[in-house]
C-alpha positions as CSV (number, residue, x, y, z in Angstrom):
1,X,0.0,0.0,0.0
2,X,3.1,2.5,0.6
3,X,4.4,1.3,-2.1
4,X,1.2,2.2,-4.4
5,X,0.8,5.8,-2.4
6,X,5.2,6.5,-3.0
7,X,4.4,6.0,-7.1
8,X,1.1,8.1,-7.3
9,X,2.6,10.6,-5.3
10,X,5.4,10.6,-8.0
11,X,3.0,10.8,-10.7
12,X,1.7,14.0,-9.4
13,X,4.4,16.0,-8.8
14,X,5.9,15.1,-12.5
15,X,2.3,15.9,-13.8
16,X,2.6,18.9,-12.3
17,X,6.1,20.0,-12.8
18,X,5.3,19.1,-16.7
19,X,3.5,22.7,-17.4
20,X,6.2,24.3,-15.7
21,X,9.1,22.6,-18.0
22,X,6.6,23.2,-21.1
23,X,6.6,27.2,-20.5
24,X,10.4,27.2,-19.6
25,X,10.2,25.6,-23.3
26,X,8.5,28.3,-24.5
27,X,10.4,31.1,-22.9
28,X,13.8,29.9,-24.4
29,X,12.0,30.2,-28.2
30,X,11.0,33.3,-27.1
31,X,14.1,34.7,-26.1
32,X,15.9,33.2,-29.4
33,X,13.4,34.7,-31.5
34,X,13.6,38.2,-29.5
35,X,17.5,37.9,-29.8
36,X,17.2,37.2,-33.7
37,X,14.3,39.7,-34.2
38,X,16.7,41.9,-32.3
39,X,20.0,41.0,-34.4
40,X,17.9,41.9,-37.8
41,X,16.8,44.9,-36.5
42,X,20.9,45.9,-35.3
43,X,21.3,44.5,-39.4
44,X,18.6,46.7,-40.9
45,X,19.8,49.6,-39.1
46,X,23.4,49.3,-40.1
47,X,22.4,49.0,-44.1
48,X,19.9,51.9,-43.4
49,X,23.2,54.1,-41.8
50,X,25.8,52.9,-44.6
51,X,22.6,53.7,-47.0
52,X,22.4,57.2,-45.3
53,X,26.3,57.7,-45.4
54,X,26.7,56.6,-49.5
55,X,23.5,58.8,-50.3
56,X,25.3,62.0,-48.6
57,X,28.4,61.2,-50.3
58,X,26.5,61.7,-53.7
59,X,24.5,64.3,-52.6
60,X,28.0,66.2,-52.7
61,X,28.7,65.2,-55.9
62,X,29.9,68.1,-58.5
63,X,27.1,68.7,-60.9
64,X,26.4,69.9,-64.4
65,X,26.7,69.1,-67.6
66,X,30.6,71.0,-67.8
67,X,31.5,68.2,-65.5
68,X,31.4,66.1,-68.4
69,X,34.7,67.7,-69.9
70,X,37.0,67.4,-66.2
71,X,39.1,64.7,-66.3
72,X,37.8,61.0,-65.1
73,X,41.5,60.6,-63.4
74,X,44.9,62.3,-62.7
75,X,45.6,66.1,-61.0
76,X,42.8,67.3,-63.4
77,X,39.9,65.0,-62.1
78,X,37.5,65.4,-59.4
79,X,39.5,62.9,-57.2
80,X,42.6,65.0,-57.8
81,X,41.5,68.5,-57.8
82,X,40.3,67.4,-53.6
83,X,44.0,67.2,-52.5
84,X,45.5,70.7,-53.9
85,X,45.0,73.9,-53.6
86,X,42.7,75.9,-55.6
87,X,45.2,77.6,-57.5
88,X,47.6,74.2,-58.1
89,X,44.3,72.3,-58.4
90,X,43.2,74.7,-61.5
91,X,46.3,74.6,-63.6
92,X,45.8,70.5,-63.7
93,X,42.3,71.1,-65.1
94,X,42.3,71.4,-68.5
95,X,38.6,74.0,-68.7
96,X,40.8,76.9,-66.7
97,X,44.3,76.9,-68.5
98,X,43.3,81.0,-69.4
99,X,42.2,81.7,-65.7
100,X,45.3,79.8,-64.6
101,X,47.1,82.3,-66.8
102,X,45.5,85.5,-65.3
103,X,46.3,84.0,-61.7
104,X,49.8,83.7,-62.2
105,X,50.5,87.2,-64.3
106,X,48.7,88.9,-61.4
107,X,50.5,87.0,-58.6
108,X,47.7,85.5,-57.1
109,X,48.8,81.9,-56.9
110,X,50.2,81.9,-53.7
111,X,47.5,84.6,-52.1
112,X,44.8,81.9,-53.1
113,X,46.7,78.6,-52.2
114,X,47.3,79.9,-48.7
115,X,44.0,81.2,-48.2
116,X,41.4,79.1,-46.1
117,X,37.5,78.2,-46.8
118,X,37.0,80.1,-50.1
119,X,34.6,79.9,-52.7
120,X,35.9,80.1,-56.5
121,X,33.8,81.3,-59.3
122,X,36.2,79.7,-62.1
123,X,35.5,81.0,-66.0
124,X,36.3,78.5,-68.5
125,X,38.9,79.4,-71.3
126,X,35.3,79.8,-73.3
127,X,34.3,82.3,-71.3
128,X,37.5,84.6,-71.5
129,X,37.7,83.9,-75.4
130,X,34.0,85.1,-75.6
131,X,34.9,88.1,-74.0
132,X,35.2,91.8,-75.6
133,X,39.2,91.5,-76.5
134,X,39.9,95.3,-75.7
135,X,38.6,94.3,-72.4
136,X,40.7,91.3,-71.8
137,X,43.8,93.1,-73.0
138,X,43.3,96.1,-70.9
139,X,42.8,93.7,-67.7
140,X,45.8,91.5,-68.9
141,X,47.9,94.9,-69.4
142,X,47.2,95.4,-65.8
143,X,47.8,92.9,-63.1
144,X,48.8,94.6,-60.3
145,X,45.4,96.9,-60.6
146,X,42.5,96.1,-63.3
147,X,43.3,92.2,-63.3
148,X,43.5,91.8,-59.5
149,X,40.6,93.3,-59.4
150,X,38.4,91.4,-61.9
151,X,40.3,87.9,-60.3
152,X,39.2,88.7,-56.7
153,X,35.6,89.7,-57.8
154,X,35.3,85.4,-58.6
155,X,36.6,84.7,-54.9
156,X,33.8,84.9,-51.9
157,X,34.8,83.9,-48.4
158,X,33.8,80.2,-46.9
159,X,32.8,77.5,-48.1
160,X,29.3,77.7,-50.2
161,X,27.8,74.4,-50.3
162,X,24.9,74.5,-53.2
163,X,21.9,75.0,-50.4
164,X,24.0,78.6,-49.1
165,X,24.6,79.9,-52.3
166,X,22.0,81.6,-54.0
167,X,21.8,85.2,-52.3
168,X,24.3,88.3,-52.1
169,X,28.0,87.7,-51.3
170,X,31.2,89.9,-50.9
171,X,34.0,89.6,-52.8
172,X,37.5,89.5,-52.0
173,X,38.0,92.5,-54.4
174,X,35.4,94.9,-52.0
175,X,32.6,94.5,-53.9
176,X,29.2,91.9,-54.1
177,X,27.7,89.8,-56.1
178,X,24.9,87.9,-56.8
179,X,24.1,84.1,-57.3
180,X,20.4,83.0,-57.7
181,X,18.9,79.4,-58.4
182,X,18.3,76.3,-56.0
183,X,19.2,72.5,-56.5
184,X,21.9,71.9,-59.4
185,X,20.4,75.4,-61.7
186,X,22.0,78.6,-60.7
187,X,23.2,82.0,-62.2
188,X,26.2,84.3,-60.6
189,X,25.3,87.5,-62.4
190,X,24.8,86.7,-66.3
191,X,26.9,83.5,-66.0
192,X,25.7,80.2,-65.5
193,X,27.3,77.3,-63.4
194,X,28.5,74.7,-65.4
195,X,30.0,72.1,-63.0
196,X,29.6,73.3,-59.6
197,X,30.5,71.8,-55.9
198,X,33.8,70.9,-56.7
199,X,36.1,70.6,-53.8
200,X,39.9,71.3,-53.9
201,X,42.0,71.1,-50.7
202,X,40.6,74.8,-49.6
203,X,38.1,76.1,-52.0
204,X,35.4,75.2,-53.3
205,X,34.9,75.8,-56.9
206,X,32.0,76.5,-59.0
207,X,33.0,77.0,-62.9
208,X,31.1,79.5,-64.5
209,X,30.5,80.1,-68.4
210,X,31.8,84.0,-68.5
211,X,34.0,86.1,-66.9
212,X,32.5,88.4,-64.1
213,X,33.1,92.0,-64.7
214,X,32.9,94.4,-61.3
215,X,30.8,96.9,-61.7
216,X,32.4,100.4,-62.3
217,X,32.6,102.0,-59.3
């Protein structure tokens, strides 16, 4: 009889540890399916942030259709322009041989290679050869005064990044000017960007399709 009440009594308590064991079961799936819901979450996340981090390294891509003519590679390319100078950085690109030029004949090399956070409105060699030749003669005849002048009327201080630059800057020459436009479309005066956001080393750089003339004062 002892016997028969030791093995029910057994019975019982297995019987009722059972629904205890089931839901410690249960808790361990839930735990591993928490820490793999959790791990793909931690995944998810890090594509969306490497997402986030390659889309704002194209959103400060140069644009425009004048990027088309800077060099894929060497000095003269995008890649290349980013380690030099502005002034070093120009005379590799092959648009802003007549600008480069200008620069050196009025001694302004150095002035803009040492300078820090500019912004560069760069003229193509188009845009000189489309302008009146009595003009470019008489600023070329001058480089200490009239060319100075006209060079340092391109250069603004700081950095304008596309979203700051439409509005009313001064120059480095004394005077203003005026850039208006939004996204990738803007105008400085009654000369149109070309390929603008580049970055050299201390500038950045938007190239413009004609020479800006100061205004006489």
């Amino acid at each position: 009889m002892a016997r028969m009440t030791t093995t029910r009594t057994v019975a019982l308590l297995a019987a009722a540890a059972l629904p205890f064991a089931l839901t410690a079961c249960g808790d361990d799936t839930d735990t591993g399916s928490s820490a793999s819901s959790s791990s793909s979450s931690e995944s998810m996340g890090s594509d969306d942030s490497m997402s986030s981090s390659t889309d704002a390294a194209e959103a400060g891509a140069p644009f425009g259709e004048g990027c088309a003519s800077v060099p894929e590679d060497g000095k003269g390319s995008f890649d290349g322009m980013s380690t030099d100078p502005v002034a070093t950085a120009a005379s590799n690109n092959p648009l802003l041989k007549t600008l480069v030029k200008a620069v050196t004949e009025a001694d302004l090399a150095k002035t803009l290679n040492s300078s820090e956070d500019i912004t560069v409105f760069a003229p193509t060699d188009d845009a000189f050869a489309a302008m009146d030749q009595a003009t470019l003669d008489k600023a070329m005849g001058d480089p200490k005064g009239l060319l100075t002048t006209v060079l340092t009327h391109h250069v603004v201080e700081g950095r304008l990044a596309p979203e700051d630059l439409a509005g009313t800057h001064e120059t480095l020459a004394g005077d203003k000017i005026t850039v208006k436009g939004s996204g990738e479309d803007f105008t400085v005066g009654e000369a149109n960007v070309v390929c603008g956001d580049v970055q050299t080393a201390n500038a950045t750089v938007y190239i413009v399709d004609s020479v800006l003339l100061p205004t006489a004062k």
